[in-house]
LUMPALUM-623607 format. One line per 3 residues: number of its first residue (from 0); their letters; for each residue y, z, x of C-alpha. Coordinates in Angstrom, 3 decimals, always signed. Layout:
N
NUM = a = Y Z X ~ ...
//
This chain:
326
0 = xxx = +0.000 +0.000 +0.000 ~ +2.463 +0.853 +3.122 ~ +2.093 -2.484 +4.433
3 = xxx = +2.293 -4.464 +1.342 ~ +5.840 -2.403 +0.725 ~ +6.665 -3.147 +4.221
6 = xxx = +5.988 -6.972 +3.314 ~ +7.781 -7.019 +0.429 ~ +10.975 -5.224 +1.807
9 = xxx = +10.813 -7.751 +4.688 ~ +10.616 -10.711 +2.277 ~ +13.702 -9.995 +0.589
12 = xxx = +15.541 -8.547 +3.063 ~ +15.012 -12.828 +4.384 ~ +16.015 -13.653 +1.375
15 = xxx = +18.921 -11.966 +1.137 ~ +19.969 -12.979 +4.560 ~ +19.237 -16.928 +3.440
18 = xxx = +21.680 -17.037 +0.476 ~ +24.440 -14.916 +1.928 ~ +27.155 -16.691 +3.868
21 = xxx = +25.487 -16.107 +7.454 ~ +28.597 -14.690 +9.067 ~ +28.874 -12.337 +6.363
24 = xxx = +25.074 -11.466 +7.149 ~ +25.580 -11.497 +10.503 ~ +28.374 -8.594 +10.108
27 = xxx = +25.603 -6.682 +8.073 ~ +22.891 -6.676 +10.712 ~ +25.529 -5.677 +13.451
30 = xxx = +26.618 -2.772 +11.048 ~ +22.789 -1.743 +10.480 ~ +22.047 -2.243 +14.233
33 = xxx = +24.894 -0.450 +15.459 ~ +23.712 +2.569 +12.682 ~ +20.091 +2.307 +14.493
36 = xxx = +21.106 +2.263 +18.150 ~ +22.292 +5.926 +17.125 ~ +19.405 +6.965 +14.915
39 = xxx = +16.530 +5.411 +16.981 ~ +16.536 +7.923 +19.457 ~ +13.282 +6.469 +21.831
42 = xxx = +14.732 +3.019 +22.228 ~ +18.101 +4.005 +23.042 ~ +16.455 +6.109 +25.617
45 = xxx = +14.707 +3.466 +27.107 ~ +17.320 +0.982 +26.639 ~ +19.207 +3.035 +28.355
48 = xxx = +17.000 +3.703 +31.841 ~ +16.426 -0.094 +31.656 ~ +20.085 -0.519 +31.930
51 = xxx = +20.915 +2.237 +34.666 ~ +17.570 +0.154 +36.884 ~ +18.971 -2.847 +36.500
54 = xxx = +22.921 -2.283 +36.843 ~ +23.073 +1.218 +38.695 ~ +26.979 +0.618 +39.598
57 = xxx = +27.859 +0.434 +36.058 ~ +29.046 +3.934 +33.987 ~ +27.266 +5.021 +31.129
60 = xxx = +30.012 +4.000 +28.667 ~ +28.971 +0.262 +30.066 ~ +25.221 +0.715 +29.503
63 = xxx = +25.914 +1.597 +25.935 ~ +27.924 -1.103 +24.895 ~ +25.471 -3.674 +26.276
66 = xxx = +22.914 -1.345 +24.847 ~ +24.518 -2.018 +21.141 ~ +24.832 -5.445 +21.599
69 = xxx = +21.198 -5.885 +22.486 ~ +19.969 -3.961 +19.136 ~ +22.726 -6.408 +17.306
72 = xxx = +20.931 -9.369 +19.298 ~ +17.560 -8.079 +18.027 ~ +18.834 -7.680 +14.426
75 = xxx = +20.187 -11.585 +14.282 ~ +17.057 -12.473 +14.832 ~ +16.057 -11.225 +11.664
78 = xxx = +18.706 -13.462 +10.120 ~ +17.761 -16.776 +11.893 ~ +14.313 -16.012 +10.886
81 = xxx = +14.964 -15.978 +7.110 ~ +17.474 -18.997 +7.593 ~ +14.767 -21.222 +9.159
84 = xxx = +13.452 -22.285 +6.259 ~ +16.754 -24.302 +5.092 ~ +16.369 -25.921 +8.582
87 = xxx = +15.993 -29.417 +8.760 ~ +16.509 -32.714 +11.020 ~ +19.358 -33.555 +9.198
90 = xxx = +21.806 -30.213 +9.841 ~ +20.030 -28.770 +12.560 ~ +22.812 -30.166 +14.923
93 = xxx = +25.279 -28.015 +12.902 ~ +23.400 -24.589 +13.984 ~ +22.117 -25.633 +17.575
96 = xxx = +23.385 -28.070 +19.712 ~ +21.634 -28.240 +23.522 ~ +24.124 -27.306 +26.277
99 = xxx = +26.208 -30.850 +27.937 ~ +25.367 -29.160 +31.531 ~ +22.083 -27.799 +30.977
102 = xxx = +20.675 -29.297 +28.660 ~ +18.340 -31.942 +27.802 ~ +18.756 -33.975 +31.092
105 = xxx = +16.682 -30.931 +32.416 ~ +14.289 -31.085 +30.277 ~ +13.973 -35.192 +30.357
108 = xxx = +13.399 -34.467 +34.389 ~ +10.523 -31.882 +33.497 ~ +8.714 -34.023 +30.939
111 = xxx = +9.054 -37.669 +33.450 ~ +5.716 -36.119 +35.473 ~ +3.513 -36.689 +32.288
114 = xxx = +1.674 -33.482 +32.976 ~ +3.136 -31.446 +30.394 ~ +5.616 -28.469 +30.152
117 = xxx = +5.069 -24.583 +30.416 ~ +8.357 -23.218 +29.304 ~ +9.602 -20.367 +31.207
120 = xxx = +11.548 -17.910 +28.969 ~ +12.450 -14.708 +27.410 ~ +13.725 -12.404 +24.590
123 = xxx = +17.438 -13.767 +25.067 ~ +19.906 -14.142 +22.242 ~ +18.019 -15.693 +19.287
126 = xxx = +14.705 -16.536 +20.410 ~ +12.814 -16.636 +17.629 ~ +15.161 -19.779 +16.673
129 = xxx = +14.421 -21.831 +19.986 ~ +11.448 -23.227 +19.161 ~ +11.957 -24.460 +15.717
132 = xxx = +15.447 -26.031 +16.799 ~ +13.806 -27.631 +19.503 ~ +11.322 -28.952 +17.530
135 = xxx = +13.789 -30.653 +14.699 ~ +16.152 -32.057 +17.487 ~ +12.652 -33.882 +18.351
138 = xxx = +10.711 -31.795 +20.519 ~ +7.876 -30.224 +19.087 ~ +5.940 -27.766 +21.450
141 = xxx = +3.383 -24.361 +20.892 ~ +4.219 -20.855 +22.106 ~ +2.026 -18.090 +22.801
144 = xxx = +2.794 -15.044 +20.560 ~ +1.040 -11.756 +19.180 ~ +0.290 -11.243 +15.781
147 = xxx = +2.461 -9.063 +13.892 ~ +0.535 -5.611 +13.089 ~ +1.012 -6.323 +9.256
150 = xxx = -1.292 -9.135 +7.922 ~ +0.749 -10.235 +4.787 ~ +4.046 -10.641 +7.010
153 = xxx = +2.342 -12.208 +9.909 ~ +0.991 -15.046 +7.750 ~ +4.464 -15.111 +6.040
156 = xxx = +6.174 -15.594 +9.610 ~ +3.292 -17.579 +10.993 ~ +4.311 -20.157 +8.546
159 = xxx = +7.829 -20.128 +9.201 ~ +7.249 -20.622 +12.712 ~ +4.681 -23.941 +12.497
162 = xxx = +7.476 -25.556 +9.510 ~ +8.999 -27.712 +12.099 ~ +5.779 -29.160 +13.830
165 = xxx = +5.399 -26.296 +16.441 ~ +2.062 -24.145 +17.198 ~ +1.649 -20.927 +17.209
168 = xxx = -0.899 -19.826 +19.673 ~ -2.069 -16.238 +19.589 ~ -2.128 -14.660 +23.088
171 = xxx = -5.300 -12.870 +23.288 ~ -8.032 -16.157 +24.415 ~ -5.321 -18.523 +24.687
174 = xxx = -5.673 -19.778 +28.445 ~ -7.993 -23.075 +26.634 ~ -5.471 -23.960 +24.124
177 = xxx = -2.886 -23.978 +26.800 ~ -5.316 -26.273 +29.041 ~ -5.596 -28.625 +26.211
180 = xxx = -2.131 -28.584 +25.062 ~ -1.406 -29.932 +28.876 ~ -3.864 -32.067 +29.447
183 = xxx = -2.294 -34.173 +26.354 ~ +0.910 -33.820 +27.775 ~ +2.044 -31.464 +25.931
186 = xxx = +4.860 -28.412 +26.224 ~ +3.705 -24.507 +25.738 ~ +6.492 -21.660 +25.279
189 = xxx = +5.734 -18.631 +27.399 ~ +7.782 -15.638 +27.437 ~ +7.201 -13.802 +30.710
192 = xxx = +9.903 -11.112 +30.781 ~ +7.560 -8.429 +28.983 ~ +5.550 -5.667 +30.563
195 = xxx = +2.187 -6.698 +31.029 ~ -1.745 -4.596 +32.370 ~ -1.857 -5.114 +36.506
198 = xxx = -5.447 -6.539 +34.997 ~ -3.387 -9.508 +33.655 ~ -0.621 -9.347 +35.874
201 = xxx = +0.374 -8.224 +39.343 ~ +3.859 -6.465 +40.535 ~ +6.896 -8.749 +40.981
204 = xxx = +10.470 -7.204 +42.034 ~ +12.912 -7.627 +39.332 ~ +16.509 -6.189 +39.864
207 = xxx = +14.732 -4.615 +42.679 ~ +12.169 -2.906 +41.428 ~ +8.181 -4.005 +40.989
210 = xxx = +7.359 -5.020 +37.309 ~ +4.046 -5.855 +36.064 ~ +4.275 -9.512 +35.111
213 = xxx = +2.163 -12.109 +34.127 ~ +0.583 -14.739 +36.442 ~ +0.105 -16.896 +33.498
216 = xxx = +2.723 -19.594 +34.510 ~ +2.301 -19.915 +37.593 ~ -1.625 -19.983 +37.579
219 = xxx = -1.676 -22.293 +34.908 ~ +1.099 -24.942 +36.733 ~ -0.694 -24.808 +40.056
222 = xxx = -3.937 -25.823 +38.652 ~ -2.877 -28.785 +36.096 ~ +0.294 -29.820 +37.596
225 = xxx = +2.461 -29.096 +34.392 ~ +6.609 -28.939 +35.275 ~ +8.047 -25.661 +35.127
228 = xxx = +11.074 -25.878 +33.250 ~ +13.450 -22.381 +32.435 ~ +14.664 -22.469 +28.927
231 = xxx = +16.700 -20.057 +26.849 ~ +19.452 -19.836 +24.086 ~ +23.094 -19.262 +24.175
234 = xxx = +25.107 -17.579 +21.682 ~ +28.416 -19.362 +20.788 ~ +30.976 -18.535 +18.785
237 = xxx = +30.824 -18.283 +14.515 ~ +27.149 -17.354 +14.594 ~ +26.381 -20.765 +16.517
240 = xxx = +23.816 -21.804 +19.390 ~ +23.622 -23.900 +22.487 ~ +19.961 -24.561 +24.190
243 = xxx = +20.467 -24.250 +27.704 ~ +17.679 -25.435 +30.416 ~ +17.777 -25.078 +33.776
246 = xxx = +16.481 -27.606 +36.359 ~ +12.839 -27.611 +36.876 ~ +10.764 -25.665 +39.612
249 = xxx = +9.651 -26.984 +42.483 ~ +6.681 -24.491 +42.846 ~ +5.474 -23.677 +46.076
252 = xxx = +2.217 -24.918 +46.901 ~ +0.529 -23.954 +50.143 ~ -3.179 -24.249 +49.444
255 = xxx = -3.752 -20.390 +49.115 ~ -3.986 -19.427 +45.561 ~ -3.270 -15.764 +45.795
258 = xxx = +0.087 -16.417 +47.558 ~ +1.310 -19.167 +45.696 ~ +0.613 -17.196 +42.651
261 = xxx = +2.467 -14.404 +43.963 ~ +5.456 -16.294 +45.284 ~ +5.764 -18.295 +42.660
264 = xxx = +5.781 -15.435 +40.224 ~ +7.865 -14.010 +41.761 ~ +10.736 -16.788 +41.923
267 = xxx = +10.333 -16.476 +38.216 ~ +11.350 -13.439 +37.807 ~ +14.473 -14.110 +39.309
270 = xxx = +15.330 -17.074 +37.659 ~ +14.907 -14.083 +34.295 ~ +16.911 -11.944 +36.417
273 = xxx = +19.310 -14.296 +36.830 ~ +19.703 -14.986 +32.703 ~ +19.945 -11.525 +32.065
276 = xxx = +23.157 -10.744 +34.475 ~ +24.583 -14.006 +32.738 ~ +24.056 -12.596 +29.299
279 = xxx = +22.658 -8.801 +29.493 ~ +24.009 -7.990 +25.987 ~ +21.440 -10.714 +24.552
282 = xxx = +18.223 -9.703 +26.226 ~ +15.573 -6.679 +24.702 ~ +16.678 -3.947 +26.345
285 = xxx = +14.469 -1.550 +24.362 ~ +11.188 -2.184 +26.060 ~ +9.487 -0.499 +28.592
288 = xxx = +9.568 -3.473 +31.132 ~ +9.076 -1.291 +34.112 ~ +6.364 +1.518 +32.613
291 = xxx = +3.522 -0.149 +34.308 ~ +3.711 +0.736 +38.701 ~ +1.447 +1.625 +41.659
294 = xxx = +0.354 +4.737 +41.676 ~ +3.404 +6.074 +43.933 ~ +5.905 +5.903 +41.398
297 = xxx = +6.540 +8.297 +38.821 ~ +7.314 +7.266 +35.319 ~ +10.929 +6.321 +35.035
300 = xxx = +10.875 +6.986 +31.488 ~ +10.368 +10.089 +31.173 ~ +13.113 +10.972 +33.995
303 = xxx = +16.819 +12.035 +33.350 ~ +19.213 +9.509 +33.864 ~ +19.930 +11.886 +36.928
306 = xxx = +17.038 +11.737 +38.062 ~ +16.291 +8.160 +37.678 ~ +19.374 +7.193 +39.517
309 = xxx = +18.819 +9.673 +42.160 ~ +14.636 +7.812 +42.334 ~ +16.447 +4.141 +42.178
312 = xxx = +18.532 +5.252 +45.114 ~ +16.028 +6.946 +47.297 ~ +14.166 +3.423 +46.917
315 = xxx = +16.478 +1.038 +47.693 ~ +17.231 +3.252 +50.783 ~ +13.295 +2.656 +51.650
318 = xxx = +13.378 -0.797 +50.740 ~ +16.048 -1.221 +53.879 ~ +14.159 +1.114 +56.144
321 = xxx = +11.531 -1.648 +56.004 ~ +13.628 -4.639 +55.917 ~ +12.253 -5.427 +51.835
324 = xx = +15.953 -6.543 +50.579 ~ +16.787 -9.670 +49.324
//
C-alpha cells in the first residue's frame, strides 16, 4: 500500500509539474528544495563534507549555497521528467539546443570511427533530460541505469525514458548489452561519477582524494575500440538547456591492461572533476562519493567538519612528502 501511495503521489506531482507554466514550477521545486536542504538533515551532512573535500579553501557560508543549489538541481529534475512526455522533434529545439563550441562537432568526431560511443557523464544539471533530447534532435542511444526501488514508478519512468527511441539498460548483467550495442555501432550512456564496490571498481584520485570508480569505460573502450566522448548538460537561462560535449579521448593504450585501465580511469575522473568546478551548484552533492577507501582511511562521513579538514590537510601534506601531486 506504501508504495502504491508513493506511486500515485509521484504521478501527480508530474502532472502537476506538466500543465503548470514550467518557470512557475521551477520556482516551486526551488522553494520545496530549499525547505528540504534544511529538513533533510543526512544529506546536508554529506553534501556538506563532499563540498569541504573537494573545495577546502572555500567558507562554510560557500559550501551551503552550492549545497542549495544542488538539492534545487536535483528537484528540476523532477520537473523535466514529468515534462518529457510533451517532448517531441518538432519543439525540442525550443527546450535544448547543443552548445555552438561544444557541441555536436564533438560528437560527429566521436561517431566518424564507426565503433560506437560510450558516453562519459554524470549527475550534472538536468540529466535525466539528456538522453531523451539527444535522442529527438536525432541521436538515439541506451544508458545504463538502476531500477527504481518502487515497481509501479519504475515501469512508469521506464517508459518515459524509452519514448524517444532510447534504451534503458539495467546495470546489474549489462556488460553484453553494452558489447552488442557497440558492435552495431551504437552509443551507450554511462554515468561514472557515483561511488562504486573496489569489486567493480578500483581507487581513482578525484579533487585529490581516491574514489572508488568504475572501470566500466575504460575496460569496455580498450577492448572494442568504441570513442570516448564526455557529455553533459548546461543550464541556461529561463529554465533552458544547452548539450555540451567535449572532444573525444584519446585513451592510452600501452598493451598492459591493468595500467591502461587504471590510467585511463583515471583521466576520467578528471575530465568529471573538471565539470564539476565549471558548474558545482549542478552536480549531486548528496552522495557518499568518497565512503568507499583502503583500509587506512577513516570514514570521512562520520567526521566533524573539523576534523575532516584537519584529515584532508594532513593528506595532502603526505601526498607532497612523496611527490603524489598533480
Amino acid at each position: 500500500m506504501q508504495s502504491y501511495l508513493i506511486y500515485l503521489l509521484a504521478r501527480c506531482a508530474m502532472t502537476a509539474f506538466r500543465v503548470l507554466p514550467r518557470e512557475g514550477a521551477a520556482r516551486i521545486l526551488d522553494a520545496l528544495a530549499a525547505l528540504t536542504y534544511r529538513l533533510d538533515a543526512v544529506h546536508r551532512r554529506i553534501a556538506l563534507t563532499n563540498l569541504t573535500i573537494a573545495f577546502p579553501e572555500l567558507s562554510l557560508r560557500e559550501h551551503e549555497q552550492i549545497a542549495v543549489g544542488s538539492f534545487k538541481n536535483t528537484a528540476r529534475n523532477l520537473l523535466e521528467i514529468g515534462r518529457m512526455p510533451t517532448l517531441t522533434r518538432a519543439n525540442i529545439g525550443d527546450l535544448v539546443q547543443y552548445d555552438p563550441d561544444f557541441g555536436l562537432a564533438n560528437y560527429e568526431r566521436a561517431a566518424s570511427g564507426g565503433k560506437g560511443i560510450l558516453y562519459l557523464t554524470g549527475h550534472f544539471s538536468a540529466w535525466e533530460l539528456l538522453p531523451t533530447a539527444h535522442a529527438l534532435h536525432g541521436y538515439p542511444l541506451s544508458f545504463i541505469t538502476r531500477p527504481i526501488d518502487n515497481v509501479l514508478l519504475e515501469k512508469y519512468i521506464f517508459e518515459i525514458r524509452q519514448r524517444a527511441g532510447n534504451q534503458v539498460i539495467y546495470k546489474r548483467n549489462s556488460a553484453r548489452h553494452i558489447l552488442e550495442k557497440l558492435k552495431t555501432g551504437g552509443s551507450v550512456g554511462i554515468l561514472l561519477d557515483q561511488n562504486t564496490s573496489l569489486n567493480e571498481g578500483i581507487l581513482a584520485d578525484l579533487f585529490g582524494l581516491p574514489a572508488a570508480t568504475s572501470t566500466s569505460i575504460a575496460l569496455l573502450s580498450l577492448r572494442t575500440d568504441a570513442a570516448v566522448l564526455p557529455g553533459y548538460i548546461v543550464p541556461k537561462p529561463k529554465c533552458r538547456y544547452a548539450i555540451r560535449f567535449l572532444p573525444p579521448v584519446e585513451l592510452i593504450r600501452t598493451g598492459d591492461t591493468n595500467h591502461d585501465v587504471a590510467v585511463n580511469t583515471q583521466r576520467f575522473n578528471r575530465i568529471l572533476e573538471g565539470i564539476i568546478r565549471e558548474q558545482p551548484d549542478t552536480w549531486l552533492w548528496g552522495h557518499r562519493r568518497w565512503k568507499n577507501q583502503a583500509g587506512e582511511f577513516p570514514d570521512l562521513y562520520q567526521l566533524t567538519l573539523d576534523d575532516l579538514r584537519a584529515f584532508l590537510a594532513q593528506y595532502a601534506r603526505k601526498r607532497r612528502d612523496h611527490g603524489l601531486e598533480d
